[in-house]
N, C-alpha and C positions, 0 to 999 in steps of 0.2 A: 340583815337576813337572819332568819332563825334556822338551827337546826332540825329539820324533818327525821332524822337517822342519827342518831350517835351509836356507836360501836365503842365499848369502854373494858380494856384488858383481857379483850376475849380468848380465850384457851379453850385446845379440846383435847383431854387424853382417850388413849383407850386403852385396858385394864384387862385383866388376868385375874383370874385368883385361884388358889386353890380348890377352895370347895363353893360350889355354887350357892350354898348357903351364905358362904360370906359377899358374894355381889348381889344378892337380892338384900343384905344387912347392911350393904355400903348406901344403898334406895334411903333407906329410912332411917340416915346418919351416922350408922355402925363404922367406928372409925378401924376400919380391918386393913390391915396394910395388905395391898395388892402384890401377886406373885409378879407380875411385870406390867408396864406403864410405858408407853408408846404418845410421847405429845406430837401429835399433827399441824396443831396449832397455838402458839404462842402470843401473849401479851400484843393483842390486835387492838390499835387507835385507831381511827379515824372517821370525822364526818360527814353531810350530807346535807347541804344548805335547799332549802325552797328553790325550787327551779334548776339547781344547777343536777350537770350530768358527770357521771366520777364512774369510771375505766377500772376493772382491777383485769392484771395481767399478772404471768407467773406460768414456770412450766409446769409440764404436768405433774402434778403430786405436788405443786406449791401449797397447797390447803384452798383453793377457790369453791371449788362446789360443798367443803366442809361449810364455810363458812357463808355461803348462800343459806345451805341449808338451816345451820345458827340463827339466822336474820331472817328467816320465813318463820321461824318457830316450829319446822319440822324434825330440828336437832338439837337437844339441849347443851349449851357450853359446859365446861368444866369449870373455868372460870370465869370472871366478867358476867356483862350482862348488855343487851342489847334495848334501845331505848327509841321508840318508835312513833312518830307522828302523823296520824293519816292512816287509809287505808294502803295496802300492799296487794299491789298485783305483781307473780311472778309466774316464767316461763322458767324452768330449769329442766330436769334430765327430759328429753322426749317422753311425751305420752304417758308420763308419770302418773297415774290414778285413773288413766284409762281404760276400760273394761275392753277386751275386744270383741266381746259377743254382743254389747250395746252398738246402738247405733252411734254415729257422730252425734244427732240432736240428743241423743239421753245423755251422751255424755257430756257434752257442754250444758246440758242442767244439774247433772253430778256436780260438775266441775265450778260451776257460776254458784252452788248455794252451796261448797266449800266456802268458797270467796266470802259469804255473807248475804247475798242477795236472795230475796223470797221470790217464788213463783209469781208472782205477780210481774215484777222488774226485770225478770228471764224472759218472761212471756213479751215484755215488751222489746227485746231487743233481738230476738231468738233469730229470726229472718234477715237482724241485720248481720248476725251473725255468720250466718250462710250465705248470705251476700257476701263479703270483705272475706272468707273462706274459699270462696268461689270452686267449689269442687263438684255441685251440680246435684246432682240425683244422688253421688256418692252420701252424701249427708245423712241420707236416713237407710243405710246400710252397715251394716259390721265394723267397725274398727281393722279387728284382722284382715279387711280388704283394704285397707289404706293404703298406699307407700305411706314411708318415712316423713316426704315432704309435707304430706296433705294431712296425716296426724299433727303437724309444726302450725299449718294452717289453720287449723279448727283450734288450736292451743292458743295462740296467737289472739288471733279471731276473739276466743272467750276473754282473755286477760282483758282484752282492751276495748271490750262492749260499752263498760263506764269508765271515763277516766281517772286513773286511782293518782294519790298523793304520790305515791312512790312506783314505779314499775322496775323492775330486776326480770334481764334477759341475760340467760348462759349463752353459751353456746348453740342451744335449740335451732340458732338463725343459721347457720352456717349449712343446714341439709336442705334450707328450700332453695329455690330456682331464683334464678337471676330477677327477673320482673318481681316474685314476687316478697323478695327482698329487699328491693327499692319502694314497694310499696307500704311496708314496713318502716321502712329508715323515715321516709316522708310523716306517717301517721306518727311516730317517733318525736317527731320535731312539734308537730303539730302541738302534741300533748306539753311540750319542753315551753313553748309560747304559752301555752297557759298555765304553767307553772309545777308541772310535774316534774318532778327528781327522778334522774334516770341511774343506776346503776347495773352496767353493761359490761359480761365479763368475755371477752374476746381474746385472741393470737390474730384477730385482723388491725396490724396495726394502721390500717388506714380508716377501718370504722370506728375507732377509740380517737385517733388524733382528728376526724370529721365530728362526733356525735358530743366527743365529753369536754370540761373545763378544765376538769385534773385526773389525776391517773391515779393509780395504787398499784406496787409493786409488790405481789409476794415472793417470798424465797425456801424453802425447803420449810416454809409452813411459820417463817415468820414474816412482818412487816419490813422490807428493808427501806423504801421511800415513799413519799407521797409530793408530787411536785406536777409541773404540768403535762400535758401527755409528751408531748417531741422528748423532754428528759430522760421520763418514765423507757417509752420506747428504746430510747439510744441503750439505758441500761441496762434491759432486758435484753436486747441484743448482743450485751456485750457480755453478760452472763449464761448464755446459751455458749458459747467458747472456751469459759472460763468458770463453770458451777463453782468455785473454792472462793470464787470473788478476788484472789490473791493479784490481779495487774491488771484492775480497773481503776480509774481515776476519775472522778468527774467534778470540775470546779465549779462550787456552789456560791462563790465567793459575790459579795455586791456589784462588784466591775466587770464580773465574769457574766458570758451570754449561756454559760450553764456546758458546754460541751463536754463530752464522755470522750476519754481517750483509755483503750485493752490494748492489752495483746503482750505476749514473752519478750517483746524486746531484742532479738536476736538483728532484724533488721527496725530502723525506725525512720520515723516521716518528719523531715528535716523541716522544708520550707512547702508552703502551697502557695503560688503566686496564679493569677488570672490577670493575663498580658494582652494590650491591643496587637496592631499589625506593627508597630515601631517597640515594640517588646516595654512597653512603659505600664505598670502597674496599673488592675484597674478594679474599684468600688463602685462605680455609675457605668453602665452596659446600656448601649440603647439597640432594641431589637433589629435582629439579621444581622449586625455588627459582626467578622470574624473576630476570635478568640485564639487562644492559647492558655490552656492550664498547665500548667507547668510542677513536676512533681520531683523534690529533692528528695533521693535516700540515702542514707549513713547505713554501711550492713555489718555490724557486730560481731558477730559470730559466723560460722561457715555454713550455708547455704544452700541445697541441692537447687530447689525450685522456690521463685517468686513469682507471683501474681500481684500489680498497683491495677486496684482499681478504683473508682469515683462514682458517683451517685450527688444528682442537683435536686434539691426538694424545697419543695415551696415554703409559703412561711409559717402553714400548719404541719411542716415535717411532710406531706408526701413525694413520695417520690416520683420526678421527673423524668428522668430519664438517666441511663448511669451505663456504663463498659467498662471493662477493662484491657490487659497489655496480652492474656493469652489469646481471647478471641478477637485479636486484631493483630496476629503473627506472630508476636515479639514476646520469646520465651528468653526469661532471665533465669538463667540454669548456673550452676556449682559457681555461687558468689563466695568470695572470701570477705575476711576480719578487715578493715578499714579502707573498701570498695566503698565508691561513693555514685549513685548514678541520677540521673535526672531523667525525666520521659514527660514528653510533652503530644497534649489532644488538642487538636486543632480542630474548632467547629464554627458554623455560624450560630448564634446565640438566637435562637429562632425561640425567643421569650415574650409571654404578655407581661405587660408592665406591674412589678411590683417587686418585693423582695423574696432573696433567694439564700440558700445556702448550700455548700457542696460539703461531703463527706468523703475522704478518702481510707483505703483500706490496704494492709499490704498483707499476704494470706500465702498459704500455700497452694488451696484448692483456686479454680478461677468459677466454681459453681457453688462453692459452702465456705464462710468463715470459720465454721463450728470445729470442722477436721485439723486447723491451724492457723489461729491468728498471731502473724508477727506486730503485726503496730494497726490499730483502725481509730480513727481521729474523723469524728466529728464536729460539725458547724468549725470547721479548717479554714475556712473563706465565707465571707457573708458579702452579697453585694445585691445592689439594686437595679431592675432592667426599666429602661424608659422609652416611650415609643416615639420618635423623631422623625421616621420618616417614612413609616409604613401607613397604610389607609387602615381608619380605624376599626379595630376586631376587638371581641369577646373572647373571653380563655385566658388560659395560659399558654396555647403553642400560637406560633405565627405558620399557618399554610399556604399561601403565596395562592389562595384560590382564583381560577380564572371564569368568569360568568359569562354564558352565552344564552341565546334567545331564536329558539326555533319554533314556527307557526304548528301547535300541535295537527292542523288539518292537512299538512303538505307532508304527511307522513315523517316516518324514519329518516329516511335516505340525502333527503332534503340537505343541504349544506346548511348548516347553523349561519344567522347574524350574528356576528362576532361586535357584541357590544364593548363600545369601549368605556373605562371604568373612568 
C-alpha cells in the first residue's frame, strides 16, 4: 500500500510581537524574534495508507481541529509540511463557509466548487444532494433557518456527492440524529470498500474502535501514540484521570496483548480470575454458562471510599456490559494499609460466541474514574465464549426468545399457538 496522507513534523506556533510591522516582516522571512510563542502543536508523524481508516483522539485543546485544519490547507503549519494524494473532501467546524442568508442549494454550489468541481458536475449531482440531505423544501431556504443538525446534513451531503481519495470528518457528526447518523456510518463504509482513506476525529470511542484500522493519540498538542484503536482508547482513558501521564503503563512488549494499566496506586488489583460453578479457572465459556469473576485487592494506603468495578468488551474493544460494587449495595468504606479483599459477580454469561475481554477498575467515584483512580487494568482476563447448547443466534447477547403464532384474523384477544421451537 501507498501512502495517500503523510503528515511530516508538523508544528504550529502562535506568535506575539511587538510591533505589527514586525509580524507582517516575519510573512516575508524577516527573521524578528517574537515577543512570545505559544506551540499548540509539536513534531506531528504519522500516515494514511489507501483505504485504510486512522481515528485521531485527544482531549480538548489536544491540537485536533489545529491540525485538521493544517491538512485541509486552511492553516499554514510552522513547521513540517503536509504531503497529499487524491482529492480531500472534509467536514470540520459546522457550517463552516456557510452563508446564512443563501439558500442550502447556493450553498452547496459555494461549497461543491470550493472542493473543485465546475457547475457542470454540481449541476449533475445537486438533486442527489437534496436527496441523501433529506430536509425537504428546507433546501432552498435560508441557512439561518436551519437547525444545527440539518446544516451537518447538507455539509455531509456535499462532501460526499463524489467520492474523494481522502474524507476527514470532525466532530460535525455528533449533532445530527440517530438515523441519520447511521446513514452516514453506512455511506462511510461504502466509500472504505472502494478504497477511500478515512480520517475521523471523534470522543466516540465506539465509532473510532467500529470505523478505523488505527488510532492517533494527541496530548496537550503533541503526538503521544499511534497503535491500534482498543490501545489508543485504553489510553486516552487513562489520561483523562491522569493529564501529567505520571502512573500509566501500558505494555507494548511482543508477548504482551498491549493492556494499559493507571491509577495512584493506593489500592491495587491483585488477581482477576473468571471461575465456573466448581470455582475452577476459566478461558473457554460456553453461552448461559454461570460464572464468577472474581476480584483480589491489596489496599496500600488508607482509604475512605472504594468502588471495583468491570466492564466485558468485545474483541473490537466495545463495551458490553459492565457494573460495579456501589450500585449493587456493597460500600467499601475507611479501608486500611495491608486490607486485602476480594469481591466476586456472579452471572450467566449470556454471550454470542467469540472472543472477549474484561477491564477492571478501582475508583473512588462509582460514576467517573476522572475524580479518582486507584488501579484501572485493562484486557485483565481475555476469554473465549462458545455456543454448546443454545439454538443458533446472531449477536453478541443470548436472549432466551420465546416465538409464538397467532392467526392475525381471530383478532387480539385470541390465545396465541404456542409453537414449539
Amino acid at each position: 500500500m501507498s501512502a495517500v496522507l503523510e503528515v511530516v513534523n508538523i508544528g504550529k506556533a502562535y506568535r506575539t510581537y511587538k510591533r505589527e510591522l514586525h509580524r507582517v516582516g516575519s510573512w516575508f522571512g524577516w527573521r524578528v524574534p517574537p515577543k512570545t510563542e505559544t506551540w499548540v502543536l509539536e513534531d506531528i508523524n504519522f500516515s494514511v495508507e489507501a483505504g485504510e481508516a486512522v481515528g485521531i483522539i485527544g482531549q480538548n485543546g489536544a491540537g485536533k481541529s489545529t491540525l485538521l485544519k493544517i491538512i485541509t490547507g486552511t492553516l499554514k503549519p510552522s513547521t513540517g509540511h503536509v504531503n497529499v494524494q487524491g482529492k480531500i473532501a472534509a467536514i470540520l467546524e459546522l457550517g463552516m463557509g456557510f452563508h446564512p442568508d443563501l439558500s442550502g442549494r447556493q450553498n452547496a454550489f459555494h461549497a461543491a466548487s470550493l472542493l473543485g468541481y465546475t457547475n457542470e458536475q454540481i449541476e449533475a449531482v445537486i438533486e442527489q444532494i437534496k436527496e441523501f440531505a433529506e430536509i425537504g423544501d428546507y433546501f432552498d431556504q435560508p441557512v439561518r433557518t436551519y437547525s444545527s443538525g440539518m446544516q451537518m446534513r447538507v455539509a455531509f451531503a456535499v462532501a460526499t456527492a463524489y467520492r474523494p481519495e481522502i474524507l476527514i470528518v470532525d466532530e460535525a457528526l455528533s449533532v445530527g440524529d440517530a438515523y441519520f447518523q447511521h446513514k452516514c456510518f453506512n455511506l462511510i463504509r461504502e466509500f472504505q470498500a472502494k478504497g477511500t482513506s478515512l480520517l475521523f476525529v471523534s470522543h466516540d470511542s465506539a465509532s473510532i474502535q467500529s470505523l478505523c484500522n488505527r488510532a492517533v493519540l494527541l496530548h496537550k498538542g503533541k503526538l503521544l501514540k499511534v497503535g491500534t484503536p482498543q490501545s489508543i482508547i485504553d489510553l486516552y482513558n487513562a489520561s483523562l484521570a491522569d493529564p501529567d501521564l505520571k502512573n500509566i503503563r501500558q505494555d507494548d512488549s511482543e508477548n504482551s496483548s498491549g493492556g494499559t494499566r493507571s491509577g495512584t496506586g493506593e489500592a491495587l488489583i491483585d488477581r482477576v480470575l473468571l471461575l465456573d460453578d466448581s470455582q475452577r479457572p476459566l478461558d473457554t465459556c460456553s453461552t448461559g454458562q454461570r460464572v464468577s469473576l472474581t476480584v483480589t485487592i491489596d489496599v496500600h494506603e488508607e482509604i475512605d471510599e472504594l468502588v471495583c468495578g468491570f466492564v466485558i468488551r468485545d474483541r473490537a474493544g466495545n463495551w458490553i456490559f459492565g457494573i460495579n460494587s456501589k450500585d449493587y449495595g456493597h460500600d467499601l468504606d475507611n479501608l486500611v494499609p495491608g486490607q486485602k479483599l476480594a469481591l466476586s459477580y456472579d452471572f450467566d454469561l449470556n454471550l454470542g460466541e467469540g472472543t472477549y475481554s474484561i477491564s477492571v477498575a478501582l475508583t473512588r467515584s462509582h460514576r467517573s474514574h476522572v475524580e479518582k483512580n486507584y488501579d484501572w487494568l485493562d484486557l485483565a482476563h481475555v476469554f473465549k465464549v462458545v455456543n454448546v447448547s443454545k439454538k443458533h443466534f446472531a449477536g453478541l447477547v443470548w436472549l432466551d426468545a420465546q416465538v409464538s403464532l397467532t392467526s392475525a384474523s381471530e383478532g387480539p384477544n385470541k390465545t396465541p399457538e404456542q409453537i414449539t421451537p
